[in-house]
ZADO-1210 file (C-alpha; in nm, 4 decimals, padded with zeros to 6 digits):
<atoms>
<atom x="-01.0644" y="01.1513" z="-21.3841" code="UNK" pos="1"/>
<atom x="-00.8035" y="01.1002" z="-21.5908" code="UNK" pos="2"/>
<atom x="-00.6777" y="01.3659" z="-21.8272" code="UNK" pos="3"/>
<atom x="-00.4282" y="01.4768" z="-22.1337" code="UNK" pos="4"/>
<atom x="-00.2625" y="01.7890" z="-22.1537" code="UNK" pos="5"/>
<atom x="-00.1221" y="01.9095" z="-22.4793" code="UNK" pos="6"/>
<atom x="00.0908" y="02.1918" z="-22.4056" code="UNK" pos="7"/>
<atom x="00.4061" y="02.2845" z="-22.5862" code="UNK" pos="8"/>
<atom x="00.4890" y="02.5882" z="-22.3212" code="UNK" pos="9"/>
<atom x="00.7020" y="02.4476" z="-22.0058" code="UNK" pos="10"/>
<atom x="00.5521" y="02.7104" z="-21.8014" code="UNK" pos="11"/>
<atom x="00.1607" y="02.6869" z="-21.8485" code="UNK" pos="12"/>
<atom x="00.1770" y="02.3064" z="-21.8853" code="UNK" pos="13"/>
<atom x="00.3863" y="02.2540" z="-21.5216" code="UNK" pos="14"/>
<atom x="00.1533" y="02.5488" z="-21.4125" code="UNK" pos="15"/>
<atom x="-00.2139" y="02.3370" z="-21.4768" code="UNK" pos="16"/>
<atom x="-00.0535" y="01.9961" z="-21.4130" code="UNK" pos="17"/>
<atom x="-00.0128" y="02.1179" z="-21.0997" code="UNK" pos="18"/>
<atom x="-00.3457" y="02.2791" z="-21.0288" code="UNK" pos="19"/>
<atom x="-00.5141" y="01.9755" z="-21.1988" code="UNK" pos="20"/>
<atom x="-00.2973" y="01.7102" z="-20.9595" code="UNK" pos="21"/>
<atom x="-00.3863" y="01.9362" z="-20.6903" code="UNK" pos="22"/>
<atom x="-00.7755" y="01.9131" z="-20.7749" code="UNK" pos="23"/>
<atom x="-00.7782" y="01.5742" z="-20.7974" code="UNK" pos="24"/>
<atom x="-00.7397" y="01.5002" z="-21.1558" code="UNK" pos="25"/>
<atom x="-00.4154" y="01.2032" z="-21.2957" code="UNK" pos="26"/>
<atom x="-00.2719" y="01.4238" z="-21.5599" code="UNK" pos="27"/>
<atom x="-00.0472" y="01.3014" z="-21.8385" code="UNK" pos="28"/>
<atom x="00.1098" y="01.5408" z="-22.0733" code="UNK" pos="29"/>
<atom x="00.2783" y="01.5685" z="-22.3856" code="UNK" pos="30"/>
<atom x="00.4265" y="01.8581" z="-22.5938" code="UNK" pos="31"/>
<atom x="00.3561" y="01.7387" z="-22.9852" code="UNK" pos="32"/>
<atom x="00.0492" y="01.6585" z="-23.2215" code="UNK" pos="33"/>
<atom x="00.2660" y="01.2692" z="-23.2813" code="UNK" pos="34"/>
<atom x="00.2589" y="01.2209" z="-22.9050" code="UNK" pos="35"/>
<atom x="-00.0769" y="01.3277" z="-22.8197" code="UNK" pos="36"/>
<atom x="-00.2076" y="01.1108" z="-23.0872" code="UNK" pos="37"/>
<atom x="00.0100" y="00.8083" z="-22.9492" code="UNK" pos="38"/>
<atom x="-00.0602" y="00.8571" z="-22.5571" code="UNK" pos="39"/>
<atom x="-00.4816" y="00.8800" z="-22.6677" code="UNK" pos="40"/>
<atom x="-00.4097" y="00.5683" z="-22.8567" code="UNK" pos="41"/>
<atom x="-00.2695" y="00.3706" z="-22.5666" code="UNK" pos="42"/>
<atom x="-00.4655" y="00.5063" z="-22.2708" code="UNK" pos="43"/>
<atom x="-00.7651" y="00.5686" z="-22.2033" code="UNK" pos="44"/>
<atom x="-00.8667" y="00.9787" z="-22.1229" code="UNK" pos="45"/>
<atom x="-01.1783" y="01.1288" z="-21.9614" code="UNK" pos="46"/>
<atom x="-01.0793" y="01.4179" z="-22.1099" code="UNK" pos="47"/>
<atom x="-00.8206" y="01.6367" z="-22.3558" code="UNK" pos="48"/>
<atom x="-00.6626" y="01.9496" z="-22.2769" code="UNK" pos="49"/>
<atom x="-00.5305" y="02.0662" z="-22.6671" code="UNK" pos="50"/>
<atom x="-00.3278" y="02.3821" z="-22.7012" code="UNK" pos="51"/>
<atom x="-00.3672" y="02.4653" z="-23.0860" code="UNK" pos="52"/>
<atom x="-00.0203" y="02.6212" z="-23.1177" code="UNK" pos="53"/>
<atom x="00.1421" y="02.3319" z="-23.0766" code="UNK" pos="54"/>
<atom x="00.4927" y="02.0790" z="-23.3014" code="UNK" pos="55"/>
<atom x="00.4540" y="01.8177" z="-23.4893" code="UNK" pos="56"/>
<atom x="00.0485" y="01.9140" z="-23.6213" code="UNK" pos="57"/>
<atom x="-00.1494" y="02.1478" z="-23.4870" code="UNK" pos="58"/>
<atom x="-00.4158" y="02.1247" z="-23.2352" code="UNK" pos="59"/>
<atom x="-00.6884" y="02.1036" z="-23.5264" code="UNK" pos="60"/>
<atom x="-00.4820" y="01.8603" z="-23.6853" code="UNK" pos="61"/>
<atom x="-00.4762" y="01.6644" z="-23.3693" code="UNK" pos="62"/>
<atom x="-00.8460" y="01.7272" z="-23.2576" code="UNK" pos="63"/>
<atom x="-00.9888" y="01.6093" z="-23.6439" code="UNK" pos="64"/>
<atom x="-00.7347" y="01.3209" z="-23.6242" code="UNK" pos="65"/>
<atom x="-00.8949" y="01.2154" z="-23.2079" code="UNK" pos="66"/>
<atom x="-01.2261" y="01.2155" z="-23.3945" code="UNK" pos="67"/>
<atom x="-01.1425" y="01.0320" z="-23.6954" code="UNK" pos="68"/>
<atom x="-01.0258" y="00.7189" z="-23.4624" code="UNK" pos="69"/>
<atom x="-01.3541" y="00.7000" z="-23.2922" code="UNK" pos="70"/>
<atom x="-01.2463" y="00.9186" z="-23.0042" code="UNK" pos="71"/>
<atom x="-01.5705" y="01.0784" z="-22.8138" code="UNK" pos="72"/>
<atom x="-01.3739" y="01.1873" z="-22.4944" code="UNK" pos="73"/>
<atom x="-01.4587" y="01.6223" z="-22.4899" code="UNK" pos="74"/>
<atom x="-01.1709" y="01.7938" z="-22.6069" code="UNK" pos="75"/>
<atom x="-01.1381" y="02.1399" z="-22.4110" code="UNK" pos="76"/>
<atom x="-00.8916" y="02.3539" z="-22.6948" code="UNK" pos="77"/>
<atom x="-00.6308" y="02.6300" z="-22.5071" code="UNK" pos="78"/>
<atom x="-00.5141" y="02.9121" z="-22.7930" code="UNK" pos="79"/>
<atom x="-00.3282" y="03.2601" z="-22.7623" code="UNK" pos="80"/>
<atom x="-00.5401" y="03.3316" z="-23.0679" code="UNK" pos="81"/>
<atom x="-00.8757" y="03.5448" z="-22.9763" code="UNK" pos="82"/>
<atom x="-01.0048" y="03.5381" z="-23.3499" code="UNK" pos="83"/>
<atom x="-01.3219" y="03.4032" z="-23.4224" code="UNK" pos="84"/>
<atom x="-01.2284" y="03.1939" z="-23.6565" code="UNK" pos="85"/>
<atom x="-01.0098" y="03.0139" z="-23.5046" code="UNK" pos="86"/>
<atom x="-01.2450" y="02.9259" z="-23.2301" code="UNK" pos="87"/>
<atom x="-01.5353" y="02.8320" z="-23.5169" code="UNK" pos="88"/>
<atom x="-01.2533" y="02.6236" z="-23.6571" code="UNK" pos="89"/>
<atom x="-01.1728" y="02.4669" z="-23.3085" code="UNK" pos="90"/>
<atom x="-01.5029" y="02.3460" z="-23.2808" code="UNK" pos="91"/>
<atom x="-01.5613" y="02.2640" z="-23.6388" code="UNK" pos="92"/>
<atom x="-01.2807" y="02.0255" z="-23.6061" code="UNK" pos="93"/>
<atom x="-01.4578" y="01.8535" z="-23.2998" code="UNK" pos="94"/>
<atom x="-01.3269" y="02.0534" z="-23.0644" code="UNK" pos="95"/>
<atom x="-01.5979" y="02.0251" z="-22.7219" code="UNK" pos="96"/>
<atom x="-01.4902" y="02.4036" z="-22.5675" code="UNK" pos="97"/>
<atom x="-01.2420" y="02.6149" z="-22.6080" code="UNK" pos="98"/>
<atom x="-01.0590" y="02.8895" z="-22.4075" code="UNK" pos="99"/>
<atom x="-00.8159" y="03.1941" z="-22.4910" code="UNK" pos="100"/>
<atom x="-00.5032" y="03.2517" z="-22.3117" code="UNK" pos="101"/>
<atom x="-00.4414" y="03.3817" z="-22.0746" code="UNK" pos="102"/>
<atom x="-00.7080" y="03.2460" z="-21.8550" code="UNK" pos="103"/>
<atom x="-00.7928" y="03.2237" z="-21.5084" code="UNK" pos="104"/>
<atom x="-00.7212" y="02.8927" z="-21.3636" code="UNK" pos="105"/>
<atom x="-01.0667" y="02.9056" z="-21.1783" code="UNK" pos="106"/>
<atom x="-01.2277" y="02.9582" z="-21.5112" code="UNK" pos="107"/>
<atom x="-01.0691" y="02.6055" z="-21.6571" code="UNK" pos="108"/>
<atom x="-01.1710" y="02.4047" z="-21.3872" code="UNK" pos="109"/>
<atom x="-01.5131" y="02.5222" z="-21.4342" code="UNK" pos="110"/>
<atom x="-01.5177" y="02.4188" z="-21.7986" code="UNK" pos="111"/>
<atom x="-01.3700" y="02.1009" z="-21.7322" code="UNK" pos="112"/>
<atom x="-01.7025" y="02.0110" z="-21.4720" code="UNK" pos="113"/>
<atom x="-01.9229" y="02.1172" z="-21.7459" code="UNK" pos="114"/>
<atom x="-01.7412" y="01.8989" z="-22.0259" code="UNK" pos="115"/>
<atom x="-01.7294" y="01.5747" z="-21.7363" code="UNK" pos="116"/>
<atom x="-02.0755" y="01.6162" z="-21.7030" code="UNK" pos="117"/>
<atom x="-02.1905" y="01.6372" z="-22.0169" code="UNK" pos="118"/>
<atom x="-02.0227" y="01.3343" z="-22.1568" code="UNK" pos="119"/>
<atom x="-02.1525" y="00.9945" z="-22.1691" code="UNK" pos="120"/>
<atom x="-02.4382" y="01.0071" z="-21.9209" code="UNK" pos="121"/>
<atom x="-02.5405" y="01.3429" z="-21.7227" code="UNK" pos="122"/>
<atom x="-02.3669" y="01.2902" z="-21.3869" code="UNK" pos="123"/>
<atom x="-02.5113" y="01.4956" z="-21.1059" code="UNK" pos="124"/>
<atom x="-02.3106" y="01.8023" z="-20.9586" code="UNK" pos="125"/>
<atom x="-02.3378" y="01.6032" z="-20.6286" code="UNK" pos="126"/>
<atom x="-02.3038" y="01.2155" z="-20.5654" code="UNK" pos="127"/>
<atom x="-02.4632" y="01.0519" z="-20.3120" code="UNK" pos="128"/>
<atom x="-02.4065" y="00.6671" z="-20.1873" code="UNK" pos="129"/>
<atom x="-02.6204" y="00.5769" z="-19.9097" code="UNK" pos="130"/>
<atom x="-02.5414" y="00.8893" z="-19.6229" code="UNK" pos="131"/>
<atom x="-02.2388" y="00.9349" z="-19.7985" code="UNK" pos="132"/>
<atom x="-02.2152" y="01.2880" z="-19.9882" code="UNK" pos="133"/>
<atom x="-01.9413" y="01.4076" z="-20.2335" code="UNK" pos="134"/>
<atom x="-01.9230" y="01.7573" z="-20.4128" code="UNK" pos="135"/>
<atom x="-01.6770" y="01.7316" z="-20.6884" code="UNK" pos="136"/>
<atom x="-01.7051" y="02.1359" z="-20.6993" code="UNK" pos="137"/>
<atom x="-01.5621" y="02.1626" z="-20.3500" code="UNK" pos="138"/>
<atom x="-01.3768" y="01.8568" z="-20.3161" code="UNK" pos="139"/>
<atom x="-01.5602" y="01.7463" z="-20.0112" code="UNK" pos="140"/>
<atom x="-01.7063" y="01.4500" z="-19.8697" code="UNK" pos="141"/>
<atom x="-01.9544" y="01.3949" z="-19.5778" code="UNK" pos="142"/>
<atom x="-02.1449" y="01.0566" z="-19.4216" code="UNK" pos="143"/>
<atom x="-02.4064" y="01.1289" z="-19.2359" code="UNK" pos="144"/>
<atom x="-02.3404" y="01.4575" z="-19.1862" code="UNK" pos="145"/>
<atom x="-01.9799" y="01.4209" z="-19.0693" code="UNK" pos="146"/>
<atom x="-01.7311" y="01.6133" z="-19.2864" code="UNK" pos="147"/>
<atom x="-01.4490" y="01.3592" z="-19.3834" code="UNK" pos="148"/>
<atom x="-01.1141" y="01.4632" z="-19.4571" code="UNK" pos="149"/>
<atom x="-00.8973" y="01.2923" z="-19.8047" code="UNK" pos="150"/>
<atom x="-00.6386" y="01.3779" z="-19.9736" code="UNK" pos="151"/>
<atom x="-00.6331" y="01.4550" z="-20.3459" code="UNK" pos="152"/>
<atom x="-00.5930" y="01.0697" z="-20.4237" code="UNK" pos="153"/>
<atom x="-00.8004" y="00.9488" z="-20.1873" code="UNK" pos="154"/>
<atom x="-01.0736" y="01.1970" z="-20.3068" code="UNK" pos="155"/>
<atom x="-01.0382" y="01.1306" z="-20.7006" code="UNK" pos="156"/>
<atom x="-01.0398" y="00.7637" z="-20.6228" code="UNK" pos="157"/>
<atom x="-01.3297" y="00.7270" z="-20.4257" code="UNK" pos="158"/>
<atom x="-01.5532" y="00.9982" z="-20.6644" code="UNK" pos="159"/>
<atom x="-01.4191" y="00.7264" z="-20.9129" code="UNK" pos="160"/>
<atom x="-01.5934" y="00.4524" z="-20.7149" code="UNK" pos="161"/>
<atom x="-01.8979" y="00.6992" z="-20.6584" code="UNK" pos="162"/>
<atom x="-01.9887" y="00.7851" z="-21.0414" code="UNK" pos="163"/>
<atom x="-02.0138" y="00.4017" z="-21.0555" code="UNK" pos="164"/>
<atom x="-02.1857" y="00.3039" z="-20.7612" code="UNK" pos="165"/>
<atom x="-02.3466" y="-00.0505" z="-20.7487" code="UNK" pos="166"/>
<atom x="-02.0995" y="-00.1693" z="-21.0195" code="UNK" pos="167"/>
<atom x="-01.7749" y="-00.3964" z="-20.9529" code="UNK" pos="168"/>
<atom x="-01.4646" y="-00.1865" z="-21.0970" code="UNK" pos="169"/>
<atom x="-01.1474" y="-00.3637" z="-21.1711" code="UNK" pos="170"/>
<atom x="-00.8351" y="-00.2902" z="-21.0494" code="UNK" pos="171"/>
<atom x="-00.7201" y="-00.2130" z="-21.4628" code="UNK" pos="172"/>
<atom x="-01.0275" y="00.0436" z="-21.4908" code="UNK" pos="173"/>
<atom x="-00.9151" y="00.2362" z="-21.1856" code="UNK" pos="174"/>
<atom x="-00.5382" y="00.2679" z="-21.3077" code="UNK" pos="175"/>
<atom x="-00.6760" y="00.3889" z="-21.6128" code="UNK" pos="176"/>
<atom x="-00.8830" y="00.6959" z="-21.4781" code="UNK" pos="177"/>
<atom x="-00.7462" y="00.7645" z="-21.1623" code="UNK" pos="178"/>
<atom x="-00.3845" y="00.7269" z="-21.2091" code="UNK" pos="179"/>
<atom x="-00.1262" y="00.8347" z="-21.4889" code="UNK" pos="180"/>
<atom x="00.1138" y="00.6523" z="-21.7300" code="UNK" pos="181"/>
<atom x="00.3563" y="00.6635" z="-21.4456" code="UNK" pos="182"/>
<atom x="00.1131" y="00.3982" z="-21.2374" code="UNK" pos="183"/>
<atom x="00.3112" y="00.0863" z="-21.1976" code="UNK" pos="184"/>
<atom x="00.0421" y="-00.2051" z="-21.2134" code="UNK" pos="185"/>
<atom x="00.2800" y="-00.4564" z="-21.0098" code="UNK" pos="186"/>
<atom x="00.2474" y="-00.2474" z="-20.7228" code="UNK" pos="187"/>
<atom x="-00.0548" y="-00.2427" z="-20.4590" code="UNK" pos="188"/>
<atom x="-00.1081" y="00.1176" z="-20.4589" code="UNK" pos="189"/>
<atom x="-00.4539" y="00.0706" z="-20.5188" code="UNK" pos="190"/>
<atom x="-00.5203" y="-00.1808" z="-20.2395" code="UNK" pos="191"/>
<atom x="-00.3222" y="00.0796" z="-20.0102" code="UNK" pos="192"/>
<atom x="-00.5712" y="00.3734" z="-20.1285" code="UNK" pos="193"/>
<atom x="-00.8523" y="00.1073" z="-20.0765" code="UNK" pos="194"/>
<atom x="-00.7868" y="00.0309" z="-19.7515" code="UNK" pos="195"/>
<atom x="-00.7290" y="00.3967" z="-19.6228" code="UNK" pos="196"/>
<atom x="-01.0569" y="00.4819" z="-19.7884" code="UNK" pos="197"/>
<atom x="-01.2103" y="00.2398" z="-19.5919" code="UNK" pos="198"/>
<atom x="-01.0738" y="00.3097" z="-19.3005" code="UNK" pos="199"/>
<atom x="-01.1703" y="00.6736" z="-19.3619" code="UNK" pos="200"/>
<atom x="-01.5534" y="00.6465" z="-19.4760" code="UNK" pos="201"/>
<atom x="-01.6524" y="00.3155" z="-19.3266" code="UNK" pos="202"/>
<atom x="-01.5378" y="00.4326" z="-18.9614" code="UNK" pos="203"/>
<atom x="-01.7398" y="00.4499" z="-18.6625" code="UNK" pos="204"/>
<atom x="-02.0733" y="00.2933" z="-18.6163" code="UNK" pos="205"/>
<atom x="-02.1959" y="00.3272" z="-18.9562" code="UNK" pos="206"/>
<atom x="-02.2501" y="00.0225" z="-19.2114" code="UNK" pos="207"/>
<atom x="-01.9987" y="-00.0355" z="-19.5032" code="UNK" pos="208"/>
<atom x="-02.0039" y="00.1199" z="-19.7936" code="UNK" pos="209"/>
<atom x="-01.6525" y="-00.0240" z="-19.9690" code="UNK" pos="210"/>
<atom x="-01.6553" y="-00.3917" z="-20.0579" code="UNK" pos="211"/>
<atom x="-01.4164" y="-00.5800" z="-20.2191" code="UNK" pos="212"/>
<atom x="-01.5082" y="-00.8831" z="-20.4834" code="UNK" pos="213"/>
<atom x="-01.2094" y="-01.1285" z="-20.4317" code="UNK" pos="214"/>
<atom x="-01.0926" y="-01.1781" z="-20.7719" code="UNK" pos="215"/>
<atom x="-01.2843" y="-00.8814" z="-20.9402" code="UNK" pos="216"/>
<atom x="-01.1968" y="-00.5301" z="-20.7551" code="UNK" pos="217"/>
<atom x="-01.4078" y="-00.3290" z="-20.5697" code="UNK" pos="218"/>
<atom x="-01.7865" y="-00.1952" z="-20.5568" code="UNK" pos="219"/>
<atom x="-01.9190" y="00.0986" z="-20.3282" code="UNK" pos="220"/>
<atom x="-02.3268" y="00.0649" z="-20.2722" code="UNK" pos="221"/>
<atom x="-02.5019" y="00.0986" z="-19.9456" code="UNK" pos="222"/>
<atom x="-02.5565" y="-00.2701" z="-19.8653" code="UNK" pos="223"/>
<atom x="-02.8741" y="-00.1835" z="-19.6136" code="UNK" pos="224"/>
<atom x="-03.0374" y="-00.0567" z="-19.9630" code="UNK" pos="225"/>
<atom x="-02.9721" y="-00.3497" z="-20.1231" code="UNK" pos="226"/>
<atom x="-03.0644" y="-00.5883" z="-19.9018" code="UNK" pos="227"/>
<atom x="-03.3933" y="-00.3975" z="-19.8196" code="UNK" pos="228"/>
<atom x="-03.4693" y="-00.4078" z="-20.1737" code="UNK" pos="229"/>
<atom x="-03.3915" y="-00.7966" z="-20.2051" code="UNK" pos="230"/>
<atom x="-03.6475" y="-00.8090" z="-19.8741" code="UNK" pos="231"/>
<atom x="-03.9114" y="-00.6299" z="-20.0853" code="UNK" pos="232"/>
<atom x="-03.8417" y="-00.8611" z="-20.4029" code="UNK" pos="233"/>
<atom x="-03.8119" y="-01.2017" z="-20.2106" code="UNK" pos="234"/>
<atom x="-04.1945" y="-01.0648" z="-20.0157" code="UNK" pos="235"/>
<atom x="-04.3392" y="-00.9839" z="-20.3863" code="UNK" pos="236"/>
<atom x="-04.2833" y="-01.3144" z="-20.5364" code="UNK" pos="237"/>
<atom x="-04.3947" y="-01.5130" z="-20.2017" code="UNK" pos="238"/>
<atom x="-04.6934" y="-01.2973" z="-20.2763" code="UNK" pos="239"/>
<atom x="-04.7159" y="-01.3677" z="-20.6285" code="UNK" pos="240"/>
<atom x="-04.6653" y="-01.7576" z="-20.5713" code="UNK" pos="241"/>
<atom x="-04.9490" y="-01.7449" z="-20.2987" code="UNK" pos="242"/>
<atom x="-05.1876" y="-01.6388" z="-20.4947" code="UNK" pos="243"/>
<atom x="-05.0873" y="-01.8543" z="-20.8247" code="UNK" pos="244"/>
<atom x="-05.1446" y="-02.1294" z="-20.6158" code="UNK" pos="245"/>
<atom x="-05.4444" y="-02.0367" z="-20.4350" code="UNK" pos="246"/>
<atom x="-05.5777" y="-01.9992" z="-20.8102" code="UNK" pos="247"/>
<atom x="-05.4838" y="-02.3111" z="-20.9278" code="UNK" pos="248"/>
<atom x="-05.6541" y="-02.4871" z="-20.6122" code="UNK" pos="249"/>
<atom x="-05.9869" y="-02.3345" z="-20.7000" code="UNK" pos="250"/>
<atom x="-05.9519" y="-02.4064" z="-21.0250" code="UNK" pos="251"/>
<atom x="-05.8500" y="-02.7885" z="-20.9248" code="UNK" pos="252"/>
<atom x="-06.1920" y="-02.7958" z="-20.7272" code="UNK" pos="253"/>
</atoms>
């Protein structure tokens, strides 16, 4: 997941980039209402961290503005203020959330699950892929049972892969969620991260998961499933064909 941080404080923005980075999350961040406008105009975010107290237009400023453009990514607002009305304002503006500083770091990470999950389609608190298990709550991925060990990169890039299983995602879609504006697209980081996750969750006896489309990026689906289901199909219509035919003979008689 890809996020924005709008944070005007050194401090708390270095603090959470840090956390978030650590949890998995690409993080860019900005420290004015102009630039947050400019980086959601050019990138695309999963999700926006707004403080409200913030140069160059305030938070609401910014959040009515995201909406305006057509924006639907949730918008999580951070404020010092603990009035009411600031947080019905917040949300009248289209804020998603909102949280008063200062907060417990536990407590944001929470909110930003809840806000993942509820936008665009529901996606499960736990992914499965075949025998393959993740928990984005606890960062942890299993196959069959066996725990598997990634780091923060590896992890965000394959849950990436996970949330859309059985679909071919380009190497342009995975810069844009799993990496920040400091991703340099020249380079083959992604085909390094690739291969390590292969190496990783397609070891041992098992059968792949991770497959690459020359010329279109990569797809994670548990080939067994698939090709049991094209078994099933390709039986159903040799069915279907028998019988149309045996039909048309004894109608032909």
């Amino acid at each position: 997941m890809r996020l924005l941080l709008v944070e005007d404080d050194t401090r708390i923005a270095r603090f959470v980039a840090k956390g978030l980075r650590e949890q998995a999350y690409a993080v860019d961040v900005c420290v004015t209402g102009e630039d947050a406008l400019y980086q959601a105009d050019i990138n695309t975010y999963d999700l926006v961290i707004l403080d409200v107290m913030i140069p160059g237009g305030d938070g609401f400023q910014v959040c009515r503005e995201l909406r305006k453009s057509g924006k639907r990514m949730p918008i999580l607002m951070l404020t010092a203020r603990d009035a009411v009305e600031d947080r019905i304002s917040g949300l009248d503006h289209g804020a998603d959330d909102y949280l008063t500083k200062p907060f417990e770091f536990r407590e944001l990470l929470a909110r930003l699950r809840a806000l993942l999950r509820r936008s665009g389609e529901l996606r499960p608190p736990v992914l499965t892929v075949g025998d393959m298990v993740l928990d984005p709550a606890a960062q942890s991925v299993s196959r069959a049972g066996r725990p598997i060990s990634l780091t923060a990169k590896e992890y965000a890039l394959l849950e990436f892969l996970a949330q859309n299983a059985g679909r071919v995602v380009g190497r342009a879609e995975i810069a844009e969620h799993v990496w920040d504006e400091s991703f340099d697209p020249f380079s083959n980081l992604i085909e390094v991260y690739v291969n390590r996750l292969r190496g990783k969750i397609d070891a041992g006896p098992s059968h792949p998961l991770l497959h690459t489309r020359r010329g279109a990026g990569y797809v994670l689906r548990d080939a067994e499933e698939v090709s049991s289901s094209l078994s099933h199909e390709n039986e159903s219509l040799k069915t279907s064909v028998g019988k149309r035919m045996g039909s048309s003979r004894k109608n032909h008689v």
